[in-house]
C-alpha positions as CSV (number, residue, x, y, z in Angstrom):
1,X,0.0,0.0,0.0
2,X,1.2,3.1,-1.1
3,X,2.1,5.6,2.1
4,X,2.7,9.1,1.0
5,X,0.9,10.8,4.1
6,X,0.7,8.8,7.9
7,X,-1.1,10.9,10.9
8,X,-3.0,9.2,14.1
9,X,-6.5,9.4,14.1
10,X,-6.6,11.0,17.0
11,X,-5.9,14.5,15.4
12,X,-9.2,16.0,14.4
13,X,-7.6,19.0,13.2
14,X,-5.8,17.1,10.5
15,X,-8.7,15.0,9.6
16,X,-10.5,18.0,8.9
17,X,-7.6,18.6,6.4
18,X,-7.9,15.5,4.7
19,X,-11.4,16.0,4.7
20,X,-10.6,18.8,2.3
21,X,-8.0,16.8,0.1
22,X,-10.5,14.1,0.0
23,X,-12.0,14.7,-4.1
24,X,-8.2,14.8,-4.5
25,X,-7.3,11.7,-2.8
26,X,-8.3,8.1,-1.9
27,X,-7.7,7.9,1.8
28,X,-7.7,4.3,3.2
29,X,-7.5,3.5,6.9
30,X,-5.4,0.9,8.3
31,X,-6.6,-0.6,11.2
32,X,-3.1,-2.6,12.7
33,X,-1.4,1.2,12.8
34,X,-4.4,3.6,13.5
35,X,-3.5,5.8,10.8
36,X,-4.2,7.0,7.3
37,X,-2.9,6.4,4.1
38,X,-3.6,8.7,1.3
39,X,-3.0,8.1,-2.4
40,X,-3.6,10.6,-4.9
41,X,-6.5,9.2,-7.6
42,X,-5.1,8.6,-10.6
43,X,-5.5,11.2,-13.3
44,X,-5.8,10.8,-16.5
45,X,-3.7,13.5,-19.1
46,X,-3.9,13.8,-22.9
47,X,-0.3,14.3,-23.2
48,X,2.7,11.0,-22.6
49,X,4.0,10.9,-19.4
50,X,7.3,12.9,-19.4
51,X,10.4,10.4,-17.8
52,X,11.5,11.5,-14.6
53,X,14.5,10.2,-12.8
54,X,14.6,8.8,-9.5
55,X,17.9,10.3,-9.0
56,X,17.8,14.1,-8.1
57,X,20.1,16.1,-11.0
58,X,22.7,18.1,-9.9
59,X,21.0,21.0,-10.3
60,X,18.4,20.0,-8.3
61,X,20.1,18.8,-5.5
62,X,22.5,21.5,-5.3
63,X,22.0,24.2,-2.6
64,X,20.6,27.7,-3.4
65,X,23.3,29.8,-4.6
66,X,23.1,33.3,-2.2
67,X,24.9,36.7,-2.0
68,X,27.3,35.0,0.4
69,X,27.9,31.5,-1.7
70,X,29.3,34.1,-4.7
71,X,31.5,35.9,-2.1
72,X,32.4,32.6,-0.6
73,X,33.4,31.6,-4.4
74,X,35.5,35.0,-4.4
75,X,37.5,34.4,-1.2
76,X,38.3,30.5,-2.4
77,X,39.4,32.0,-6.0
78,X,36.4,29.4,-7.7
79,X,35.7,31.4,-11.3
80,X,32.0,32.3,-11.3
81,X,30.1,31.7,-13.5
82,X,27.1,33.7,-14.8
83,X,24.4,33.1,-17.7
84,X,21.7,35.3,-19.5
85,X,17.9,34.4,-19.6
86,X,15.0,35.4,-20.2
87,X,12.3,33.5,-19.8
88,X,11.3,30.1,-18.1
89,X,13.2,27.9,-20.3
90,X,16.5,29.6,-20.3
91,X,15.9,29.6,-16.4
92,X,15.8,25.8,-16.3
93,X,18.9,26.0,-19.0
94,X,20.8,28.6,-16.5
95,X,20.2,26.0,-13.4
96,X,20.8,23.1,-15.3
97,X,24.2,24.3,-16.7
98,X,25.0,24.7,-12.8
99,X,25.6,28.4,-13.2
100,X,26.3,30.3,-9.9
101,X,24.4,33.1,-11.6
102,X,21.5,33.8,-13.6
103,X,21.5,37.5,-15.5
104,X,18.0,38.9,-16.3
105,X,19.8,41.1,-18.4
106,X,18.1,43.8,-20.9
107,X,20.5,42.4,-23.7
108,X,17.0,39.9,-23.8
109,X,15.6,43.6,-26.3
110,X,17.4,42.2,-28.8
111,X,17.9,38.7,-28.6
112,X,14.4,37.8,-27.4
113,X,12.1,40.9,-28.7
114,X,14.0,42.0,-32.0
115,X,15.0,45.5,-30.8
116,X,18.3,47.0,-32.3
117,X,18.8,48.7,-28.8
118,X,18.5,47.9,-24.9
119,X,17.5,50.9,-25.0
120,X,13.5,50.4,-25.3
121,X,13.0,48.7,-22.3
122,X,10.9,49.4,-19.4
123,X,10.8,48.5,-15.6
124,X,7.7,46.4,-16.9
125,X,9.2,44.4,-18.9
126,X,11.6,43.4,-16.6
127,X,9.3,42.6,-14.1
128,X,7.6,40.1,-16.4
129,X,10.6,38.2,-17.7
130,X,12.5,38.7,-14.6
131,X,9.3,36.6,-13.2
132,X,9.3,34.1,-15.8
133,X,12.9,32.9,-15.4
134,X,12.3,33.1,-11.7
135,X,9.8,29.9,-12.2
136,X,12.6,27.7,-13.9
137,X,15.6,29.5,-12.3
138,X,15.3,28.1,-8.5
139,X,19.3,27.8,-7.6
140,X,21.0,30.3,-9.2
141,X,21.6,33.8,-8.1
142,X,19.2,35.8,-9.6
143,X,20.4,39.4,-10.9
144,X,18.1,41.6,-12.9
145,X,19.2,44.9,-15.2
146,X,17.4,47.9,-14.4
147,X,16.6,49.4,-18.2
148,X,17.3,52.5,-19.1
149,X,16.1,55.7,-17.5
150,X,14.7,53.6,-14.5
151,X,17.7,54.5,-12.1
152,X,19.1,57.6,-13.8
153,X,16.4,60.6,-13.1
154,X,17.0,60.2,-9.0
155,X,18.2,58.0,-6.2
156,X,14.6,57.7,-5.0
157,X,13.4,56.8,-8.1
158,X,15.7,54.4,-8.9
159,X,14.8,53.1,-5.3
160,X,11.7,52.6,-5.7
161,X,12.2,51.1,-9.5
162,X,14.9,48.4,-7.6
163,X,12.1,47.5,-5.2
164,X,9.5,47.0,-8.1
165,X,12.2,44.6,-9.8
166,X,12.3,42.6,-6.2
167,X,8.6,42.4,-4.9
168,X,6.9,42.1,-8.4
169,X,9.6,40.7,-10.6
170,X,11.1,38.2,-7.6
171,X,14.7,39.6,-8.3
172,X,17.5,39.0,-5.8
173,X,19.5,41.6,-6.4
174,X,19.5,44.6,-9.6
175,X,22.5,45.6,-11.6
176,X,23.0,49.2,-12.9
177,X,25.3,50.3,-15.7
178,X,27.8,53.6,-14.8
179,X,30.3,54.8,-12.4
180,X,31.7,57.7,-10.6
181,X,28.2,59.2,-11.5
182,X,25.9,56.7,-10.3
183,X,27.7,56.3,-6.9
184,X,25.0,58.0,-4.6
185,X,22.3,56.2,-6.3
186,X,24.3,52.6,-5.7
187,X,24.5,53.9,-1.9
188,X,21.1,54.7,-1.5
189,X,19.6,51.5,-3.1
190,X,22.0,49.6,-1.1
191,X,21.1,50.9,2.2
192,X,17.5,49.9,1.8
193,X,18.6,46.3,1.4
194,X,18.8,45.5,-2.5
195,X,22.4,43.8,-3.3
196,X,23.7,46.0,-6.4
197,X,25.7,44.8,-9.3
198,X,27.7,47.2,-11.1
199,X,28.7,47.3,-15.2
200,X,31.6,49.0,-16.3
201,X,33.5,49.4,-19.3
202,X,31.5,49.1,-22.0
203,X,27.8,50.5,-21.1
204,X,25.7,49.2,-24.1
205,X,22.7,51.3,-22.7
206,X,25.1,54.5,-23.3
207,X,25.5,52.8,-26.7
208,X,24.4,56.0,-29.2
209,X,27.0,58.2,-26.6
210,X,30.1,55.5,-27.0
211,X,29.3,55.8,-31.2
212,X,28.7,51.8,-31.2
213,X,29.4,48.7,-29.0
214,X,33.0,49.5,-29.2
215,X,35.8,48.4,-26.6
216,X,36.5,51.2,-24.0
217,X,39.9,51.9,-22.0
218,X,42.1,51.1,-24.8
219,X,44.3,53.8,-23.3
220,X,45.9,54.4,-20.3
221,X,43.7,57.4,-19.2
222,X,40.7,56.1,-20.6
223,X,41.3,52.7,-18.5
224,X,41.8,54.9,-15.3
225,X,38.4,56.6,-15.9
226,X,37.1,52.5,-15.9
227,X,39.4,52.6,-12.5
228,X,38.2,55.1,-10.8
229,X,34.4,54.2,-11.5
230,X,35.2,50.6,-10.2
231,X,36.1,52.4,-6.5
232,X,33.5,54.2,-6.8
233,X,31.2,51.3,-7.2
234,X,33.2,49.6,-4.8
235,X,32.7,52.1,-2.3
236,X,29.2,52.7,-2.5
237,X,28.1,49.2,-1.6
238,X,27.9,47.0,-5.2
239,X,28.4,43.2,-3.9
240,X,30.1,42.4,-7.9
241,X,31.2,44.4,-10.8
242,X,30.9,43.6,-14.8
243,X,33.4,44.3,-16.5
244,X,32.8,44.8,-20.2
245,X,34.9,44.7,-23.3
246,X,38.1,46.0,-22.2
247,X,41.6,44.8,-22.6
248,X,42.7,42.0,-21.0
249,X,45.0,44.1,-18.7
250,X,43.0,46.4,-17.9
251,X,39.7,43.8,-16.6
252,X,43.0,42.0,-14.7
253,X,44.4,45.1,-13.1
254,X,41.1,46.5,-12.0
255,X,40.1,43.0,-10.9
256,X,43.7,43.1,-8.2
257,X,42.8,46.2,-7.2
258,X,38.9,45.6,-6.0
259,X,38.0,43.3,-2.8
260,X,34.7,42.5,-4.4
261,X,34.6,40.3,-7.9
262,X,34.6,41.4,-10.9
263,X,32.8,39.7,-13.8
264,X,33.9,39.7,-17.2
265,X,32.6,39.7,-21.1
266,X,35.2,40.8,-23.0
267,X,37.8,41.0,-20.3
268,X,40.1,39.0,-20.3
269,X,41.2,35.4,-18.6
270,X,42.1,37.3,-15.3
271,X,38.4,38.8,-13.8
272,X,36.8,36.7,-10.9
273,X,34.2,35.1,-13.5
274,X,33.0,35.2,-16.6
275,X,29.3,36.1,-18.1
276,X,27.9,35.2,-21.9
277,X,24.7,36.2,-23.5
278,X,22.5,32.4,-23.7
279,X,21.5,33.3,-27.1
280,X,25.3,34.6,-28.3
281,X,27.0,31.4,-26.7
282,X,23.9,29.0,-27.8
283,X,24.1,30.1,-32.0
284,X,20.3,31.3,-32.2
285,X,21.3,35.2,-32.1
286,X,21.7,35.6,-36.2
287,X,22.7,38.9,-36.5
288,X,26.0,39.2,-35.4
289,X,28.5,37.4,-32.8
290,X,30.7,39.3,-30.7
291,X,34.2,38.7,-30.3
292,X,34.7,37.6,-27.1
293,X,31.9,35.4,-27.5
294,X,32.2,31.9,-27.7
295,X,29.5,29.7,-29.5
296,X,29.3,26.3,-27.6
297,X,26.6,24.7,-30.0
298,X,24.4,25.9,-33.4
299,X,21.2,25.3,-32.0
300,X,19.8,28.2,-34.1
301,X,20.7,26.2,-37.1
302,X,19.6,23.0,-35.3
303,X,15.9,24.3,-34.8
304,X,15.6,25.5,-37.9
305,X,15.7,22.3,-39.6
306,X,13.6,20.6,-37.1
307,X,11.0,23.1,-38.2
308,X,11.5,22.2,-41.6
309,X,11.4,18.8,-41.1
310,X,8.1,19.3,-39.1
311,X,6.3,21.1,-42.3
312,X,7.7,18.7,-44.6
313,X,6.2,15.5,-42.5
314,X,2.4,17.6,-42.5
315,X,2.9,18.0,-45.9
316,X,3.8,14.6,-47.2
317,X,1.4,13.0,-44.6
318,X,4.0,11.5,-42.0
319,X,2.5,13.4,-39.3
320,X,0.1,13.3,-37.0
321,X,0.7,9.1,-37.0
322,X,-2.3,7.4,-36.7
323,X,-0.7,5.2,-33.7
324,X,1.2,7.6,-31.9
325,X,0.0,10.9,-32.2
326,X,-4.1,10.4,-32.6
327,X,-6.6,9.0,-30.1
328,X,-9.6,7.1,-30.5
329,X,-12.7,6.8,-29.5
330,X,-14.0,5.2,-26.2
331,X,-15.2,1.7,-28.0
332,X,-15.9,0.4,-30.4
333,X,-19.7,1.1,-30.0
334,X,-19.1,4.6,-29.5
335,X,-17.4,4.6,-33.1
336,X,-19.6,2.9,-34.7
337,X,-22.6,5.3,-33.2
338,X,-20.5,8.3,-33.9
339,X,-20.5,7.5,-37.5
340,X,-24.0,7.1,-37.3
341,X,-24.5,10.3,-36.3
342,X,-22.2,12.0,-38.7
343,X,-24.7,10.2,-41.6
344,X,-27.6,12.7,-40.3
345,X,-25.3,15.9,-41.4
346,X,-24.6,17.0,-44.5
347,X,-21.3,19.5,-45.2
348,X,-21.7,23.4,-45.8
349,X,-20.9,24.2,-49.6
């Protein structure tokens, strides 16, 4: 007998639980042990049963990676690791590849909504894919970019933008692109609570002021700008910085001289971790690959044929299959009475 659920019978409290699971389950009392056994009915899907296995993953039975797991990974010297994703599927991807964190970041205008900018989105927007990776994004840290003009107007704003992101869009901490400039607005976002991640370098929401995606501190005074907004960061409370699209000195030197980590896309072998776009690093992006980006599998080319081989198969009659893909009717009767009934109607011309 199947025991999910044992409780004495004694407790009329829970039995006025059960009582309330009971058009759910079957519940079955067993005399020898005075208790209950509940079994849930059997239901009965439309769809084939999906294999589980018995085994937790890895992913699963992992802990939940916090704040202090990634500074924990800092102090030990452990590269993190950190993933884009935007929406429930690249959630589940982003925890199933074991990443330490999961990115909500606004690159997802382009990659996922067709924009040629970050620049478009809004606070909303975020909220609602920031929500939908949270569902298949459980262990990861989850980071989510506040879009442009959400944090620039005022600290306040921005406060009360970073808290929207947290209690509607279930983010655990926000990320904010800038430096020097942004310092009091880090501080005051921090001090209420949020954990701030900082980007540096290459801002792609400043991205019609920089003339292009283009690599920044390629000299020395230019690089000490990057330097100086990394303190500043630094010192106004941001747990992690990204570093974008610098030279591979410069992401290394900055990343000595901070006591907080530093991750990098574009910088180099030396930051404290590393950060890809899902959609640059999975080939389905097809308008352009950066640089620094490494493409770990063509699954935009993949897809595409499985489409293709899809329409092909409707059109030459291979699918639905009869067997596997169709169901029938209840009996044989019932068929045979259906077709009856199908006799007494005639087809609109």
């Amino acid at each position: 007998m199947s025991q999910l659920i044992r409780a004495p019978l004694r407790r009329t409290g829970w039995l006025a639980c059960v009582s309330s699971l009971a058009p759910r389950l079957q519940v079955v009392v067993a005399p020898s042990s005075r208790s209950l056994a509940l079994t849930p009915k059997p239901r009965h899907y439309s769809s084939r049963p999906i294999e589980t296995p018995t085994v937790p993953t890895a992913s699963e039975a992992r802990k939940k990676v916090t704040i202090q797991t990634i500074a924990s990974l800092y102090r030990k010297k452990t590269p993190i690791t950190m993933v884009t994703a935007f929406d429930y599927p690249t959630g589940i991807l982003a925890d199933r590849g074991h990443c330490d964190i999961c990115l909500v970041g606004d690159s997802l205008a382009m990659v996922a909504l067709g924009y040629d900018s970050t620049a478009m989105l809004t606070v909303h927007d975020m909220i609602h894919h920031s929500n939908a990776v949270a569902r298949g994004c459980t262990k990861a840290f989850r980071v989510v970019d506040m879009p442009t003009g959400s944090y620039q107007i005022s600290p306040e704003e921005a406060l009360t933008n970073a808290f929207r992101l947290v209690k509607e869009g279930r983010a655990e901490a926000v990320k904010v692109e800038g430096g020097v400039e942004i310092a009091d607005t880090v501080r005051r976002i921090v001090q209420a609570g949020i954990p701030v991640m900082g980007h540096i370098g290459l801002k792609p929401q400043h991205e019609t002021a920089l003339g292009g995606f283009k690599i920044q501190g390629k000299t020395a005074k230019k690089a000490e700008i990057i330097l100086q907004d990394a303190l500043a960061l630094q010192e106004a409370g941001c747990f992690s910085l990204v570093i974008e699209c610098v030279p591979s000195q410069v992401g290394e030197t900055i990343t000595q001289l901070l006591h907080i980590p530093t991750i990098g896309i574009g910088a180099g072998a030396h930051t404290s971790g590393q950060v890809l776009v899902n959609m640059d690093m999975l080939g389905i992006f097809d308008r352009f690959v950066p640089k620094f980006c490494k493409v770990y599998g063509h699954f935009g080319r993949d897809m595409a044929k499985a489409v293709e081989q899809y329409c092909t198969e409707v059109r030459n009659g291979q699918f639905p299959d009869p067997e596997s893909h169709s169901y029938a009717m209840a009996s044989p009767k019932e068929q045979e009475e259906w077709a009856a009934i199908a006799k007494n109607y005639t087809r609109n011309a």
